[in-house]
C-alpha positions in Angstrom: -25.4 13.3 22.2 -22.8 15.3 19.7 -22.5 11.7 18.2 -26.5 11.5 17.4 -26.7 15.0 16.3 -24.1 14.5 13.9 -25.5 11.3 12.3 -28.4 13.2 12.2 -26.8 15.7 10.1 -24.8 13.4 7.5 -27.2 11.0 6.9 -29.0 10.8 3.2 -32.4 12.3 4.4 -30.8 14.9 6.6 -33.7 14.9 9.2 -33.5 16.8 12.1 -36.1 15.9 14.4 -35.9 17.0 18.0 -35.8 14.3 20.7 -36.0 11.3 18.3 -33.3 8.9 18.7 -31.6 7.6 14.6 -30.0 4.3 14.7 -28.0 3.7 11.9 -28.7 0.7 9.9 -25.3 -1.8 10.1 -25.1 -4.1 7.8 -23.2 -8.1 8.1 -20.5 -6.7 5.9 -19.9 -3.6 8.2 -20.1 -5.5 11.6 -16.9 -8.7 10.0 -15.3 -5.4 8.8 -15.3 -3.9 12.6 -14.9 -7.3 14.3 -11.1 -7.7 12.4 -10.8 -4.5 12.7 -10.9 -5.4 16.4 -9.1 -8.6 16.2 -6.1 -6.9 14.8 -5.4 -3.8 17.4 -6.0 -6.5 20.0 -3.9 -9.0 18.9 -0.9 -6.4 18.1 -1.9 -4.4 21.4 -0.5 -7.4 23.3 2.9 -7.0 22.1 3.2 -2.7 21.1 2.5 -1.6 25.2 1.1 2.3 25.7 0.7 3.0 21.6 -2.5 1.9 21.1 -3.3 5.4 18.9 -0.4 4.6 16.8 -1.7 1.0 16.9 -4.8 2.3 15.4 -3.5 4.4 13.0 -1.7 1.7 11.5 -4.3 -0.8 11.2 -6.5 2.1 9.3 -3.9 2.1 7.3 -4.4 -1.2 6.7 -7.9 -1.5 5.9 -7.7 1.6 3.8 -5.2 -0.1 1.6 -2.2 2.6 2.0 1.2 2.6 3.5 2.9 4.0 6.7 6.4 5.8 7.3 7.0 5.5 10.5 9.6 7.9 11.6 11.2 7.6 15.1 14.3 7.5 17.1 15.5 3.8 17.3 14.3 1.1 20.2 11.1 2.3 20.4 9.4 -0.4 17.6 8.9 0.1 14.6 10.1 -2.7 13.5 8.2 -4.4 16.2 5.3 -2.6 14.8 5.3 -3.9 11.3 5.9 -7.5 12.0 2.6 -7.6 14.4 0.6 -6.0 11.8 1.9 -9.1 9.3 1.6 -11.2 11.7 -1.8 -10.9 12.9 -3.4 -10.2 9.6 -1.6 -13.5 8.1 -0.3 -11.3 5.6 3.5 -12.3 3.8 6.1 -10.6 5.5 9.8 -9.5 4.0 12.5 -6.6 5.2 14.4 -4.4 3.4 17.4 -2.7 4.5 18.1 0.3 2.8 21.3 0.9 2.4 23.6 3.6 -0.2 24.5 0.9 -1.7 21.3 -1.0 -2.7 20.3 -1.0 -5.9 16.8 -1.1 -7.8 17.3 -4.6 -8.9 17.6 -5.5 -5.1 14.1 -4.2 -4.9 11.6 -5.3 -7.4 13.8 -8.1 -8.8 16.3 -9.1 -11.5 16.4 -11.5 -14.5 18.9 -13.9 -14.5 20.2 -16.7 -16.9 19.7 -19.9 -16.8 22.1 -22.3 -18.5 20.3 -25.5 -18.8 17.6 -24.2 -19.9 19.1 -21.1 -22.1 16.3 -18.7 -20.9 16.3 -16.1 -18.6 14.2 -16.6 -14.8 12.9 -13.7 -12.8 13.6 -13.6 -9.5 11.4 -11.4 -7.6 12.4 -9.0 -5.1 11.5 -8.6 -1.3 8.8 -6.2 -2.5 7.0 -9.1 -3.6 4.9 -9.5 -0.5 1.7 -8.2 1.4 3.5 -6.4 4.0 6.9 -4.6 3.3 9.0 -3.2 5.9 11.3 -1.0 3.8 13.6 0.3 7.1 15.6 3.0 6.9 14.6 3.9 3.3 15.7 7.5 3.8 19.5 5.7 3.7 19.0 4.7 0.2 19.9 6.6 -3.1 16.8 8.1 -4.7 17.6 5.9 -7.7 16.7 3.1 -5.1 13.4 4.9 -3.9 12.2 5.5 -6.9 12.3 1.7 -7.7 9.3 1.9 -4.5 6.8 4.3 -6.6 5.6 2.2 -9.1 5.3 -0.6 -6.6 3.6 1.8 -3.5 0.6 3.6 -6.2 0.1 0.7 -9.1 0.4 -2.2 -6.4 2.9 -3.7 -9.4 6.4 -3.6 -10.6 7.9 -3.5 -14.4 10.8 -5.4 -14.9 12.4 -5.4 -18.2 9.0 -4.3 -20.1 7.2 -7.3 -17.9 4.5 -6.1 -15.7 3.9 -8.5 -12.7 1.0 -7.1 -10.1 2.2 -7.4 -6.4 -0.2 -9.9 -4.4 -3.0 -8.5 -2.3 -3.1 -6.8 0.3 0.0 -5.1 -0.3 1.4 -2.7 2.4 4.6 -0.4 2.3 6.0 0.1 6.0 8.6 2.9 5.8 10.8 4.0 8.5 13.8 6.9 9.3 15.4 7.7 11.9 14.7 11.7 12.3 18.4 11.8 14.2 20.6 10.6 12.0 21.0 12.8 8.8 24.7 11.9 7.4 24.4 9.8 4.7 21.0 10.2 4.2 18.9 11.5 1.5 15.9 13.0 1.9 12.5 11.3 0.9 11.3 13.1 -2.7 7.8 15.1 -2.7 6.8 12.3 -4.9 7.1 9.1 -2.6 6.3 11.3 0.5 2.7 12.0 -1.0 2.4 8.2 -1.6 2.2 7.3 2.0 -1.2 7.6 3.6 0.1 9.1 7.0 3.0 9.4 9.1 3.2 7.9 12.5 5.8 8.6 15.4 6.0 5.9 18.4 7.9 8.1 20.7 9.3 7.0 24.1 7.0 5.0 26.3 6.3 6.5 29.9 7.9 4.7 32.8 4.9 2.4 33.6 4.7 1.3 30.2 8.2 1.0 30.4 8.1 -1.3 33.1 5.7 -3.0 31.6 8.1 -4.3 28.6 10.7 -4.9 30.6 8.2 -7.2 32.6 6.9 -8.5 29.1 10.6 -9.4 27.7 11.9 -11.2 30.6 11.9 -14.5 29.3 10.7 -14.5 25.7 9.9 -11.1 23.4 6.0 -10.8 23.0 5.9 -11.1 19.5 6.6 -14.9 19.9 3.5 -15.8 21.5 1.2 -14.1 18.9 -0.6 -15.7 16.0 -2.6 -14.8 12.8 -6.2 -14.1 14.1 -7.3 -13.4 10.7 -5.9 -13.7 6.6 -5.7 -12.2 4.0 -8.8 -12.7 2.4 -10.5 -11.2 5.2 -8.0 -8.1 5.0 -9.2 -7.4 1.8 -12.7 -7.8 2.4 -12.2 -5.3 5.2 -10.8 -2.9 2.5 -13.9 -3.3 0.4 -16.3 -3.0 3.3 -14.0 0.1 3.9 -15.4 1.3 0.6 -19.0 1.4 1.4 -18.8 3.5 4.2 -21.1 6.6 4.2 -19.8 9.8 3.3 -21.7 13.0 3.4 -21.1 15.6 0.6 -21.1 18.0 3.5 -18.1 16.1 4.9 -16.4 15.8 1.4 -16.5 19.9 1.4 -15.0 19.7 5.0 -12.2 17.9 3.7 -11.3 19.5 0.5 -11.4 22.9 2.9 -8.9 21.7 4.8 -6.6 20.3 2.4 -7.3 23.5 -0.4 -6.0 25.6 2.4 -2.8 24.0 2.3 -2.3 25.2 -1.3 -2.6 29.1 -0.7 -0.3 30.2 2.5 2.9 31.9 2.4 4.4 29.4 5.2 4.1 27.0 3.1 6.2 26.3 0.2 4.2 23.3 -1.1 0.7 22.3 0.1 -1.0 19.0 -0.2 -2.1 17.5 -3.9 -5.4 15.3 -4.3 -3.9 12.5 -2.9 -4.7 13.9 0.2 -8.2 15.0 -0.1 -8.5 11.1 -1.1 -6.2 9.8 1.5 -8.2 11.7 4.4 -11.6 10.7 2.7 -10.8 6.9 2.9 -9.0 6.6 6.1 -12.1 8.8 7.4 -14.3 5.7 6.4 -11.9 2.9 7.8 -12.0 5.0 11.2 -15.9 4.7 11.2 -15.9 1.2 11.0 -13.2 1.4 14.0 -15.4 3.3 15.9 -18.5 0.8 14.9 -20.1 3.5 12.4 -21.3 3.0 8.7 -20.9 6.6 8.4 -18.8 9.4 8.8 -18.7 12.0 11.3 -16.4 15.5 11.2 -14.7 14.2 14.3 -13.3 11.5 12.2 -11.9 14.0 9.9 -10.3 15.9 12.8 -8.9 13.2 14.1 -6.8 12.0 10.9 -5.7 15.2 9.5 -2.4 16.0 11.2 -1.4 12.0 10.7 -2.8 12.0 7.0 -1.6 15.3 5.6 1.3 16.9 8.0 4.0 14.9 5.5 3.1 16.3 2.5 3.0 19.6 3.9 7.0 21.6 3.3 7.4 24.7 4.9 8.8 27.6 3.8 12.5 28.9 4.6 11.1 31.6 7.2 8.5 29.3 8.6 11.2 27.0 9.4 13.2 29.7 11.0 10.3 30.3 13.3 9.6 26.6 14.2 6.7 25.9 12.4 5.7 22.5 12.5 3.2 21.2 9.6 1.0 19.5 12.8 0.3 22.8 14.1 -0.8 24.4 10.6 -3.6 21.9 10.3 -4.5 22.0 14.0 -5.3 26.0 12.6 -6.7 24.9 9.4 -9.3 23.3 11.5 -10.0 25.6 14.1 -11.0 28.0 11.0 -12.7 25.8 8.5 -16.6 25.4 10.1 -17.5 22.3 10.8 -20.7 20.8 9.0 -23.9 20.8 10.9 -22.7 23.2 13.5 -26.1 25.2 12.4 -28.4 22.2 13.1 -26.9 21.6 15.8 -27.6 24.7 18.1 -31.1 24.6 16.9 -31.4 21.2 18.3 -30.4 22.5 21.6 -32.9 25.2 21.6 
C-alpha cells in the first residue's frame, strides 16, 4: 500500500485518486536494466554468503557508475568482493597493492625508451582497467592517491601532457583496514568525496559461517563462477540508470538532507554536491533493483548513511562523545519530512 501511495505521489501528473490502483509504465530498457541487475547479485551471492545488502550496495555502485571503499577488518572479503563483481560483469580486472613505497608512475603508467626504435612507449598502469581493486590505499603516500583523482572523477589519466581515457565501465574498489593505523595516512577530503559510498562487510554470523567453511572445502567459490553478463550490457545498465524517474519533490528531499550536513556544530565539514548527486543517482539505480522506473523516499532512506556518512568529519568534541556520521543522518532523516506524507493521510481518510 505505502508503495502505491507513494508512486501516486511522485509521478508527473501527481494524481491522487482514492481506491484506483497506478501501474507504472516499464519500459524494455528498464526491465534488461533490472534483469542484470539481477544476474549480477545472484551470481556474486553464490560466492559473498550472508552480505547480500553489501552485495547490493556494490552492484548499485555499479550501475551508477561510481566507486566503493570498502573498509573492514581483514578475512572477511573484500577482496573476494571485488573480483565477483569483475567477474560476473565480464568486466577487466587488475590489483593494486598500496604500499609507502609505490609511486604515481606505478599507478597510471610510465614512458619508457625504446632503443630500436628511439621513441618513447607508454606503458599503462593497473588503473587501466574496468574494475580496479586499489587494496589497502590508505597505506600509500598521498603523492600516490592523488595519482587516483584524476583517474576516479574524469574516468582518464594524463601522462606526460598525454591524455588517454580509461575503458568503460571503469570502477575504483578501495579498501582499509580500520585496525591498523601505523604507517598509514589518512584518505584526503578530496578522494574521500569521490567514492559513491562506503561499505563494511563485517563478521559473518555462525551459520553463515558454517556455511563458508562448507563452501571452501574443496575448491573456494569464486572458481566455479562465470561472466553472466559484459560490459556492454554494464554500460547500458548505467544509461538505463539515467532515465529513471525522479520527482522534484524527491530532489528537495535530498538536497534537505545533505544541506543539513553543511550547518551543525558537530560537524566540522558537511557533505559538497557530490553528494546531493551521488544519493540522486544511486536512488535511481536502486529503483531499477527494486523493479521501479521511479523513485520513492524509501530509496533515499535507504542510501543515505552508505552514500554520505564518508564525507561527513566530525568535530573534535563530537568525537569525544562518540558520534558516528551514520547516526547524524539516521537524525537528519527523522527531522527532514518526507514528501507526500500530506497525501498520504488523506488517502487513508
Amino acid at each position: 500500500m505505502l508503495e502505491t501511495l507513494n508512486m501516486r505521489s511522485f509521478r508527473n501528473d501527481r494524481i491522487f485518486k482514492k481506491g484506483q490502483a497506478v501501474t507504472a509504465k516499464l519500459d524494455y530498457s528498464y526491465n534488461q536494466a533490472t534483469q542484470t541487475a539481477n544476474l549480477i547479485t545472484d551470481n556474486i551471492n553464490q560466492v559473498i554468503v550472508g552480505k547480500q545488502t553489501s552485495v547490493e550496495l556494490a552492484t548499485i555502485a555499479l550501475m551508477s557508475g561510481g566507486h566503493i571503499l570498502v573498509e573492514d577488518v581483514p578475512g572477511v572479503g573484500k577482496t573476494v568482493l571485488a573480483r565477483s563483481l569483475a567477474i560476473s560483469s565480464g568486466c577487466t580486472f587488475k590489483r593494486i597493492q598500496f604500499t609507502p613505497d609505490l609511486l604515481p608512475t606505478d599507478v597510471s603508467g610510465v614512458s619508457i625508451y625504446n632503443q630500436k626504435s628511439g621513441d618513447f612507449e607508454f606503458r599503462e598502469g593497473p588503473i587501466v582497467s574496468q574494475i580496479v581493486l586499489a587494496d589497502e590505499i590508505n597505506r600509500a603516500t598521498p603523492k600516490t592517491q592523488s595519482a587516483m583523482l584524476e583517474a576516479m572523477e574524469e574516468n582518464q589519466v594524463t601522462m606526460e601532457g598525454i591524455t588517454r581515457e580509461l575503458p568503460k565501465p571503469f570502477m575504483v574498489i578501495a579498501t582499509q583496514n580500520p585496525i591498523e593505523y601505523e604507517g598509514t595516512f589518512p584518505l584526503p577530503e578530496a578522494q574521500l568525496d569521490r567514492f559513491l559510498l562506503k561499505v563494511s562487510l563485517g563478521y559473518p554470523n555462525e551459520m553463515d559461517e558454517i556455511a563458508i567453511l562448507n563452501n571452501q572445502s574443496l575448491i573456494h567459490p569464486i572458481d566455479g563462477i562465470s561472466s553472466v553478463v559484459t560490459p556492454e550490457m554494464v554500460t547500458a545498465m548505467q544509461e538505463a540508470v539515467k532515465s529513471v524517474y525522479v520527482d522534484d519533490l524527491i530532489k528537495e528531499y535530498i538536497v534537505k538532507i545533505v544541506s543539513q550536513t553543511r550547518n551543525v556544530q558537530e560537524l566540522s565539514l558537511g557533505s559538497s554536491p557530490r553528494g546531493s548527486i551521488a544519493l540522486h543517482r544511486a536512488s535511481q539505480a536502486l529503483a531499477i533493483v527494486r523493479e521501479r522506473d521511479y523513485v520513492l523516499p524509501d530509496d533515499v532512506k535507504h542510501l543515505a548513511p552508505s552514500i554520505l556518512a564518508h564525507r561527513l568529519i566530525p568535530s573534535p568534541s563530537a568525537r569525544m562523545n562518540g558520534m558516528e556520521p551514520e547516526q547524524v543522518i539516521q537524525d537528519f532523516m527523522k527531522s527532514t519530512p518526507i514528501p507526500g506524507e500530506r497525501a498520504q493521510s488523506w488517502f487513508r481518510r
